[in-house]
TORTIBA-733897 format. One line per 8 residues: number of its first residue (from 0); their letters; for each residue x, y, z of N, C-alpha, C. Coordinates in steps of 0.001 Angstrom, whole numbers, always signed. Each point is the difference from the previous one (the first is absolute). Example, Ala and Ser with C-alpha at 12.3 -4.5 7.8 and 13.67 -1.06 7.14 Angstrom:
2
0 = AS = +13190:-5690:+7800:-890:+1190:+0:+900:+1200:+0; -350:+1050:-720:+820:+1190:+60:-770:+1090:+730
***
This chain:
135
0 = XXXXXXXX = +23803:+16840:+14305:-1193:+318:+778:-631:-1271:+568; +171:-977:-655:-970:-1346:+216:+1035:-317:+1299; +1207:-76:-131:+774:-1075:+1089:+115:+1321:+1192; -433:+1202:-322:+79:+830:+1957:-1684:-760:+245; -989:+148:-958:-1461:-465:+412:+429:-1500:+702; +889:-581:-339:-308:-1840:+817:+888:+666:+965; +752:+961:+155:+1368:-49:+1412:-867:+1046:+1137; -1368:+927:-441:-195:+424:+718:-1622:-500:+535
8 = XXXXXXXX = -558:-799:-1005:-1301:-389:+329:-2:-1670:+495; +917:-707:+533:+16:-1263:+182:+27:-43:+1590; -646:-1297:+122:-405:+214:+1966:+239:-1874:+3; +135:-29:+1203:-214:-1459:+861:-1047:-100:+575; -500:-988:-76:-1637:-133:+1360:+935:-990:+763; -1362:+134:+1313:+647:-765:+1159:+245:-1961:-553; +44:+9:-1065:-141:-1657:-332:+1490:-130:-748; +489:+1063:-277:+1333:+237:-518:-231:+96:-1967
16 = XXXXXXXX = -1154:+38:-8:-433:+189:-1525:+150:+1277:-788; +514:+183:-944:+139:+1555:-651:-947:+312:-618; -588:+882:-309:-870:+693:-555:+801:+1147:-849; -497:+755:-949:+773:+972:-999:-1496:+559:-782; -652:+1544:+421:-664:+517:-746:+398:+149:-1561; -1108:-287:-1233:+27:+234:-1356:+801:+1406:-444; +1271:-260:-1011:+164:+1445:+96:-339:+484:-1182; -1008:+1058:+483:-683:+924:-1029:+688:+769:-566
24 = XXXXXXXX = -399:+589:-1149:+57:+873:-828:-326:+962:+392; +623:+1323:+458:-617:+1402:+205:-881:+661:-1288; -1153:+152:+31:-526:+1104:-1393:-351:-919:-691; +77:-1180:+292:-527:-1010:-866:-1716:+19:-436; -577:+48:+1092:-1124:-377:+172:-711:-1010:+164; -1492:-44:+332:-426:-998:+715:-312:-1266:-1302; -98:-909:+662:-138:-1447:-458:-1944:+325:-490; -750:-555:-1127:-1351:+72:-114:-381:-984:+615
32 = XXXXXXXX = -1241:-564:-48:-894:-752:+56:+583:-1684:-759; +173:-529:+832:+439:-1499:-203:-1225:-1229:+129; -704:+368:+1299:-477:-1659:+244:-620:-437:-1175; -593:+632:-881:-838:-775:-1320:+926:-571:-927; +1005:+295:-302:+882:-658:-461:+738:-1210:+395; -91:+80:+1267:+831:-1110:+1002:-1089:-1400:+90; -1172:+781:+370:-912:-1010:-93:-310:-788:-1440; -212:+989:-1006:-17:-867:-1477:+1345:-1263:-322
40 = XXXXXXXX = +1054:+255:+808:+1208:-748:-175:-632:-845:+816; -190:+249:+1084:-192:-844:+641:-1062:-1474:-420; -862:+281:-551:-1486:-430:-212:+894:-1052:-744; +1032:+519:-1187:+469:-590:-1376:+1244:-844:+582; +147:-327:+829:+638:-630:+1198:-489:-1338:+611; -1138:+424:+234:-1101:-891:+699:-481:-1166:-1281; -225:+725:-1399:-156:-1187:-1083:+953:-665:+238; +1195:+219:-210:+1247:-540:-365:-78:-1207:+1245
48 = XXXXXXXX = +55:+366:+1336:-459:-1108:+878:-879:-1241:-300; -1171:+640:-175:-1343:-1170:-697:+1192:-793:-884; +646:+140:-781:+483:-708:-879:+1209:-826:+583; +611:+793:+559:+1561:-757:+1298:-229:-49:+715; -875:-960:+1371:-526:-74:+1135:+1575:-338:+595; +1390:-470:-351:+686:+1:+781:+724:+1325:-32; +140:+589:-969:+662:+1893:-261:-742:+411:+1208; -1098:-66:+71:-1386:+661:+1294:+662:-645:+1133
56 = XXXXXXXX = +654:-1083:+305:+854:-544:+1236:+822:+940:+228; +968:-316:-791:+1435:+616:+97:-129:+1549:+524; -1087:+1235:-804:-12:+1014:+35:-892:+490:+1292; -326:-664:+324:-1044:-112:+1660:+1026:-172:+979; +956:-956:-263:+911:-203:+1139:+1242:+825:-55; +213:+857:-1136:+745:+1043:-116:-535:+1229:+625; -1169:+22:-224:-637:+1653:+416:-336:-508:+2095; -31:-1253:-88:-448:-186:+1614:+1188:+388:+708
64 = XXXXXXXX = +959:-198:-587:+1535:+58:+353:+362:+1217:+143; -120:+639:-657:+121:+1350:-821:-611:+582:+1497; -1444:+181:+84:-709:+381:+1104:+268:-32:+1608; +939:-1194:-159:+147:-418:+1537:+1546:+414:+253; +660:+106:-1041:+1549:+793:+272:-594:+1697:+592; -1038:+229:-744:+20:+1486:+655:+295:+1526:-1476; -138:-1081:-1141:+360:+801:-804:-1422:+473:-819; -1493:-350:+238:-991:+121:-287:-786:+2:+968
72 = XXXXXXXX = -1318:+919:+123:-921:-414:+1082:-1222:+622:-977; -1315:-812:+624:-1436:+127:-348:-247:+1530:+335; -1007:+658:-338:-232:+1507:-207:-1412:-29:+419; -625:+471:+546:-1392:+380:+111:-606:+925:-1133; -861:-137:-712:-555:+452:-1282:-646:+778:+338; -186:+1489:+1256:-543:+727:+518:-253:+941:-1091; -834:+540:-535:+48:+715:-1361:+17:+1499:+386; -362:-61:+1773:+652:+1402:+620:+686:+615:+378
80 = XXXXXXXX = +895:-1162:-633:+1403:+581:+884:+1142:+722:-765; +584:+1152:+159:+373:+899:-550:+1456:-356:-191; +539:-1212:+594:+1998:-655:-286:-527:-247:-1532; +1354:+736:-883:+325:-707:-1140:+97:-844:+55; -501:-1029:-1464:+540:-1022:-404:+368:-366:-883; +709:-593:-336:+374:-521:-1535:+90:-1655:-232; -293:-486:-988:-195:-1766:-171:+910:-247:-1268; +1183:-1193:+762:+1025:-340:-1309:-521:-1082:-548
88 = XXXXXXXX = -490:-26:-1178:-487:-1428:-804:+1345:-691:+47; -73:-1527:-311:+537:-1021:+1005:-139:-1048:-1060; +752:-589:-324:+206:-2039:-828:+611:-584:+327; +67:-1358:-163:+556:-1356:+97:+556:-224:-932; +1477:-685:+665:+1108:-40:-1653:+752:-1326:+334; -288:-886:-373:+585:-1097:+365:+494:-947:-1179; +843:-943:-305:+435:-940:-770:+484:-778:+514; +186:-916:-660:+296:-1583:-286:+1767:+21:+1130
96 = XXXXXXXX = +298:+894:-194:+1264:+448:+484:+503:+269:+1783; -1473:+1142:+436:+19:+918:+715:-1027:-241:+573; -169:+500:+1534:-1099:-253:+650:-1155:+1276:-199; -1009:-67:+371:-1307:+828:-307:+638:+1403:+653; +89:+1246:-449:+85:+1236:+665:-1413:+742:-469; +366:+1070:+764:-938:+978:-153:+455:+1420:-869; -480:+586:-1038:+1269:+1169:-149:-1123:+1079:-271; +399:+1002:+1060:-698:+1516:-147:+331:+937:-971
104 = XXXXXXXX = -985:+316:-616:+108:+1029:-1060:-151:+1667:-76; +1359:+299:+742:+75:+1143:+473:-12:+1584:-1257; +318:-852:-1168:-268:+603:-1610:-1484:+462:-57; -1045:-859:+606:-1375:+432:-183:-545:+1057:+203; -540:+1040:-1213:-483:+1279:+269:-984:-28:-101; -317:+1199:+1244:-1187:+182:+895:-1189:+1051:-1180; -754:+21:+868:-904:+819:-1043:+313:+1929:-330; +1192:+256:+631:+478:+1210:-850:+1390:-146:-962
112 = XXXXXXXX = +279:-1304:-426:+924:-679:-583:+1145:-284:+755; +878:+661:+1207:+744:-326:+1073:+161:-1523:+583; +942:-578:+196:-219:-1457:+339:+1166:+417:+1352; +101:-1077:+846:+697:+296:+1182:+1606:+91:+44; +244:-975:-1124:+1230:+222:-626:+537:+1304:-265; -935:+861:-683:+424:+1572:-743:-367:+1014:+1375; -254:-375:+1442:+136:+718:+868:+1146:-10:+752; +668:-1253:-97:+1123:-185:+814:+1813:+84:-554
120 = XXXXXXXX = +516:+347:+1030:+1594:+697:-315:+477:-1940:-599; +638:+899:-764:+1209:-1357:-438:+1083:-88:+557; +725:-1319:+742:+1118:+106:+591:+1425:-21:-1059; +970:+157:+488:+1159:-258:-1234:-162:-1173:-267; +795:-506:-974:+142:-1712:-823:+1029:-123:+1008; -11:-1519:+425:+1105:-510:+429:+494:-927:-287; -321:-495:-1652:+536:-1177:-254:+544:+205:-1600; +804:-780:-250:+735:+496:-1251:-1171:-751:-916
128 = XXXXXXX = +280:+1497:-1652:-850:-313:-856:+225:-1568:-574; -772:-578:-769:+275:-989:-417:+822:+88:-1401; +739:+711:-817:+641:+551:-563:+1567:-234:+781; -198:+375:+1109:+1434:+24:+489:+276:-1874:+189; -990:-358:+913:+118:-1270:+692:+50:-960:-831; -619:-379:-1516:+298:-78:-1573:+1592:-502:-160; +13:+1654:-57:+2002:+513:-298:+610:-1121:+830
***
């Protein structure tokens, strides 16, 4: 079901960029109430900065990046406006190793326990277990 959803919901824009609608879950149901949660991550985010003013670099110039590819945009906080929304709480994961990322927490459940993860189809595995690759 997941791989007809990417063969029949995937488009080109005129920039030659693909796009691919989320593929839902039929009967699933709706996603709850997120932003208070997203925002409390968020806030607990913002300490963590005060304390790593260069983590607060790295993760600024990730999300500016992030923004200007086209894969995020600013929202108007219209409190009348009737488009769903939903808010993925969001961290910084970086080491000594690896450069600063960002990683979305699509596990996070909303306020009817549902997280965005448990709405969406799973595609097949396409990579051998690690059991085999082991062997």
């Amino acid at each position: 079901m997941c791989e007809e959803h990417f063969k029949k919901h995937t488009a080109q824009d005129n920039t030659g960029r693909y796009s691919v609608r989320l593929p839902q879950r039929e009967g699933q149901g709706h996603l709850g109430e997120s932003y208070e949660q997203a925002k409390q991550r968020f806030h607990r985010l913002e300490r963590q900065f005060q304390e790593h003013p260069d983590l607060h670099q790295a993760y600024s110039e990730f999300m500016q990046e992030y923004e200007e590819l086209g894969h995020m945009n600013q929202i108007n906080e219209d409190t009348s406006s009737t488009e769903e929304r939903h808010y993925l709480p969001h961290h910084a994961s970086s080491s000594s190793t690896t450069h600063t990322r960002v990683v979305f927490d699509g596990s996070c459940c909303s306020s009817n326990g549902l997280s965005l993860n448990d709405t969406l189809l799973v595609g097949p595995t396409i990579q051998q277990d690690l059991y085999s690759i082991v062997l």
